[in-house]
C-alpha positions as CSV (number, residue, x, y, z in Angstrom):
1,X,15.1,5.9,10.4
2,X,11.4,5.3,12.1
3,X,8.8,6.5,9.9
4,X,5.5,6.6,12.0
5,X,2.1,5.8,9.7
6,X,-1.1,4.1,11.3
7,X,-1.8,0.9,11.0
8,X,-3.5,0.2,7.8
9,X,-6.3,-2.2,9.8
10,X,-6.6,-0.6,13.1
11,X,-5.2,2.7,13.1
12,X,-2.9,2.3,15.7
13,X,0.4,4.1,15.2
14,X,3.5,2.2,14.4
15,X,7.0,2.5,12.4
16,X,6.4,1.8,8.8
17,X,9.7,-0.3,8.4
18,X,9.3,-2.1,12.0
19,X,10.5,-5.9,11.3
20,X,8.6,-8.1,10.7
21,X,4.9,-6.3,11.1
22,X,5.9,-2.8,9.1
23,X,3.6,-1.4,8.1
24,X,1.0,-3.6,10.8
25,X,1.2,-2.7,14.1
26,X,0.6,-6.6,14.7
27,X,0.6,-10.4,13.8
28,X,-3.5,-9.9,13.9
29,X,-3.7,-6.8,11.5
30,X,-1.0,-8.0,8.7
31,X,-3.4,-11.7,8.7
32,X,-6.7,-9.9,9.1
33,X,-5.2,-7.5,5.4
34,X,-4.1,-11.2,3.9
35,X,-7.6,-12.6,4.9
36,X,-9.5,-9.8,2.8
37,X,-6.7,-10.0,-0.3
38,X,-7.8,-14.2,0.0
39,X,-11.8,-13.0,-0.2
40,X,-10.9,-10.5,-2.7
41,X,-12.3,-7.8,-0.4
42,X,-9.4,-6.2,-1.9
43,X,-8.8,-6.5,-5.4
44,X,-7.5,-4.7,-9.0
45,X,-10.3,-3.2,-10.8
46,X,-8.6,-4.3,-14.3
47,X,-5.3,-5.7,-15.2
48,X,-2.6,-3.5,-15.9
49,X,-1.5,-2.9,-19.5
50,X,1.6,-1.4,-20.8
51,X,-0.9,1.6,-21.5
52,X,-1.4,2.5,-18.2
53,X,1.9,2.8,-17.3
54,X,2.6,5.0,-20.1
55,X,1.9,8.2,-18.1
56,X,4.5,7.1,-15.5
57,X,7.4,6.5,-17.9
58,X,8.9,10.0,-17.1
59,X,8.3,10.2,-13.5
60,X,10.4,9.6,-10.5
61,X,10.3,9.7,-6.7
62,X,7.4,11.4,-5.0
63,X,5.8,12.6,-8.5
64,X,4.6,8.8,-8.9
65,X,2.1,8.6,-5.6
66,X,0.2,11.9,-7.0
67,X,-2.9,11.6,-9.3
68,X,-2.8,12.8,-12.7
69,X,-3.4,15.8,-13.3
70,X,-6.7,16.8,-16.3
């Protein structure tokens, strides 16, 4: 099933699970995202702990991509 999502570099729109790019629309965009992971452009802000998954233990599907809730 094609699930359409823009490109995460370019914006283009593509199919999420497209082999081999998904989610890039392209060779360039998926090694342009690698390239800023290797600079640490992109980076974890602190290491995960068994603490922080502690608010996820009891949720499933959907209910884990949405924020907590104060």
């Amino acid at each position: 099933m094609a699930t359409p999502i823009k490109c995460p570099i370019c914006g283009r729109e593509n199919d999420f699970f497209a082999a081999p790019m998904g989610p890039f629309c392209s060779i360039r965009c998926k090694r342009v995202d690698l390239g800023n992971w290797f600079t640490e452009d992109y980076r974890f802000s602190e290491p995960l702990t068994p603490d922080h998954l502690e608010n996820y233990a009891d949720r499933t599907g959907p209910a884990l991509d949405q924020p907590e809730e104060e």
